[in-house]
C-alpha positions in Angstrom: 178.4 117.1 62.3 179.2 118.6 58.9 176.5 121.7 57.7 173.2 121.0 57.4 172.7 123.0 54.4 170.4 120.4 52.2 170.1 120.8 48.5 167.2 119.8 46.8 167.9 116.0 45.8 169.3 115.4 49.4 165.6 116.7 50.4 164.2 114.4 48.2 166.5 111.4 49.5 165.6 112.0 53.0 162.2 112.7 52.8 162.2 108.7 50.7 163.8 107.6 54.1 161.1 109.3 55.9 158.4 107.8 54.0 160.1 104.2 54.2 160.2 104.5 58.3 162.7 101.8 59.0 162.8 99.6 55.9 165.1 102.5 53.7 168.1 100.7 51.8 169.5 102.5 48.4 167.0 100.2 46.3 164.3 100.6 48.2 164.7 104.5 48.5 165.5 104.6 44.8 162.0 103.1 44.1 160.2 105.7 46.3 161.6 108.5 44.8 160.9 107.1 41.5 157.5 106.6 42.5 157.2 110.3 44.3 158.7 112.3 41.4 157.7 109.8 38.2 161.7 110.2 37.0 164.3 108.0 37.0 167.2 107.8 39.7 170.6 106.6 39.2 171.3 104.0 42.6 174.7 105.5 42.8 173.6 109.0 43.1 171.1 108.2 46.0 174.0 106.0 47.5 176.3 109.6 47.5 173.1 111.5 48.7 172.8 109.2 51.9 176.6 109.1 52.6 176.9 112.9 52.7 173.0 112.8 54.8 174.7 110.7 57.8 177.9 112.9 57.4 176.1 115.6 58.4 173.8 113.8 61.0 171.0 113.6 59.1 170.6 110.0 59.1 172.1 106.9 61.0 172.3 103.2 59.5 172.7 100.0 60.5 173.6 97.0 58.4 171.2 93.9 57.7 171.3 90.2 57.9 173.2 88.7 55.1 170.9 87.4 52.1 171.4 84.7 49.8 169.6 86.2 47.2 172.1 89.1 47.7 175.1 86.8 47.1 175.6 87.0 51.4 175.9 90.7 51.4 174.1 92.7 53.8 171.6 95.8 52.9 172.5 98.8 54.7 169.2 100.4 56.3 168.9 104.0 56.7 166.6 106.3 59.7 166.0 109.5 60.7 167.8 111.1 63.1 166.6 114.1 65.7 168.2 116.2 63.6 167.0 114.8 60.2 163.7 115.6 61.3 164.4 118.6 62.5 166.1 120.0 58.8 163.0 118.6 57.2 160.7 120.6 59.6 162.8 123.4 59.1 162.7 123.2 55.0 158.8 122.6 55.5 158.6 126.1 57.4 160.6 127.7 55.2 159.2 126.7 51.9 155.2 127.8 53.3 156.4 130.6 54.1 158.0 131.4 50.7 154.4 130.1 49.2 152.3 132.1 51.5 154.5 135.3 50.5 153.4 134.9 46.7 151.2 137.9 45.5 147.9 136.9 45.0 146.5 137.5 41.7 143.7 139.9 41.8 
């Protein structure tokens, strides 16, 4: 397993295959995080994001059946693994406590 070190758009990426929970394929995760964020995302871009996320164990996938409307390709599904969930549990932590340690006004 490569480092887990996550920057902020593979965050984004595998929190959309969170959210999907089982039904996560590069258009469908493209159209959550467009939803999440109101930006657009560039398909390639979340295609790189979730080929470096399973490098580094962060996800697993599985292909599809073959579609016709997809001219007999397959869709390539994306989950969670133990340790996806853990570096998003660990990000949560880390980014309360960062917000908790800001100075209240007085």
């Amino acid at each position: 397993m490569k480092g887990t070190y996550l920057g902020e758009f593979e965050e984004v990426v595998l929190l959309a295959v969170a959210i999907l929970a089982g039904d996560a394929y590069g258009a469908a995760i493209t159209n959550e995080i467009e939803q999440q964020m109101n930006r657009s995302v560039n398909l390639g871009a979340v295609h790189a994001a979730l080929h470096r996320l399973e490098e580094k164990g962060l996800l697993s996938s599985r292909l599809g059946g073959a579609t016709a409307e997809r001219g007999g390709r397959s869709k390539r599904f994306f989950t969670m693994t133990m340790a996806g969930n853990k570096a998003l549990d660990n990000i949560r932590e880390i980014r309360n406590r960062m917000w908790n340690a800001i100075p209240k006004p007085a």
